[in-house]
C-alpha positions as CSV (number, residue, x, y, z in Angstrom):
1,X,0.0,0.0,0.0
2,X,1.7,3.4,-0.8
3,X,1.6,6.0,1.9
4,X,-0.9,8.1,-0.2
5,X,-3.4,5.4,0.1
6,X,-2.4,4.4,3.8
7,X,-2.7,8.2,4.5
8,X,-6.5,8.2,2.6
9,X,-7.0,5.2,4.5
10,X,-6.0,6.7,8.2
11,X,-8.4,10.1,7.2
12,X,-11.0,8.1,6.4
13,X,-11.1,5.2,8.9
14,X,-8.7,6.3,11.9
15,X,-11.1,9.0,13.4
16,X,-13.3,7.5,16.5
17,X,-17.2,7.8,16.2
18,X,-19.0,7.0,19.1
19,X,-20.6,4.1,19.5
20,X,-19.7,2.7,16.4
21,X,-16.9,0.1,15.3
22,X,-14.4,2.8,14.9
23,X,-14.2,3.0,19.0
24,X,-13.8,-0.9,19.2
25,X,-10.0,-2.4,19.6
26,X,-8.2,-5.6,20.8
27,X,-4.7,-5.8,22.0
28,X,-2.1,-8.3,21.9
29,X,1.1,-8.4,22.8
30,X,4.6,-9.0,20.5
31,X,6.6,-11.7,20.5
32,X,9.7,-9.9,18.7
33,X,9.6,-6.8,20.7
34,X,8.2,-5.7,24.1
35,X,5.2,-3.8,23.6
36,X,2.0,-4.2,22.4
37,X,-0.2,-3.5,19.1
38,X,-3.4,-2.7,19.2
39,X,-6.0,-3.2,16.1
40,X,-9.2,-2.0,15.3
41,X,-12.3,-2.3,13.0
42,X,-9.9,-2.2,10.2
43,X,-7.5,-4.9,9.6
44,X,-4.9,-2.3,7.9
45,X,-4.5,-0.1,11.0
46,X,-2.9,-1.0,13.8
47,X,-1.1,1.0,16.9
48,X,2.2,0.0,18.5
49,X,2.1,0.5,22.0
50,X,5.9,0.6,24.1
51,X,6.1,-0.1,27.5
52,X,7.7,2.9,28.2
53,X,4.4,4.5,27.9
54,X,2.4,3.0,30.4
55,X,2.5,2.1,33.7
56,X,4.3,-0.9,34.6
57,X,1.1,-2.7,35.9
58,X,-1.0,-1.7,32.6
59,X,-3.8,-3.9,31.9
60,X,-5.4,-4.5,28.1
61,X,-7.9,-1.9,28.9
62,X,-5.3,0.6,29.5
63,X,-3.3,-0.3,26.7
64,X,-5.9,-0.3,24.0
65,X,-7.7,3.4,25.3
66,X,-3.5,4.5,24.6
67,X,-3.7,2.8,20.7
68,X,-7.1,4.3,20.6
69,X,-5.9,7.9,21.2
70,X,-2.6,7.4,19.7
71,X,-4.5,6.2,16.3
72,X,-7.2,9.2,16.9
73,X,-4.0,12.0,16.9
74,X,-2.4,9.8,13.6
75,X,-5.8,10.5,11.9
76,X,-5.7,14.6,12.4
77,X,-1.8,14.7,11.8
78,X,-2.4,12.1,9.0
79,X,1.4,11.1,9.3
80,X,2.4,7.2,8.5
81,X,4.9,5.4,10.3
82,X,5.5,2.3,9.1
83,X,3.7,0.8,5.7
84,X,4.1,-3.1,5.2
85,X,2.8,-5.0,1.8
């Protein structure tokens, strides 16, 4: 996906409505590095989460309400970090 898409793709589909899909997440945790990603309604976005930003006790709620306002800020800056095929 090039990062003119990605970025359509984040101004479209990143932005949080309430009560709809868009505010729905799931977290899981890497294997390769510490940290966390969180994903939403849509498959192609998907927040990295470090441990340095929470607490050291964070719990999956805590985590995925971070990705959820992390991915809310990418979707008014509409800047793309990483883009894999």
């Amino acid at each position: 996906m090039p990062s003119t898409q990605a970025v359509a793709l984040l101004r479209i589909e990143g932005k949080i409505k309430a009560g709809s899909a868009s505010g729905d997440f799931s977290v899981s945790s890497l294997k390769e590095l510490p940290g966390w990603v969180v994903m939403f309604h849509r498959p192609e976005i998907l927040t990295y989460v470090s441990p340095d930003e929470v607490t050291r006790h964070a719990n999956e709620l805590e985590i995925g309400l971070l990705g959820r306002a992390k991915r809310q800020r990418d979707s008014e800056v509409l800047e793309v970090v990483h883009i894999e095929n």
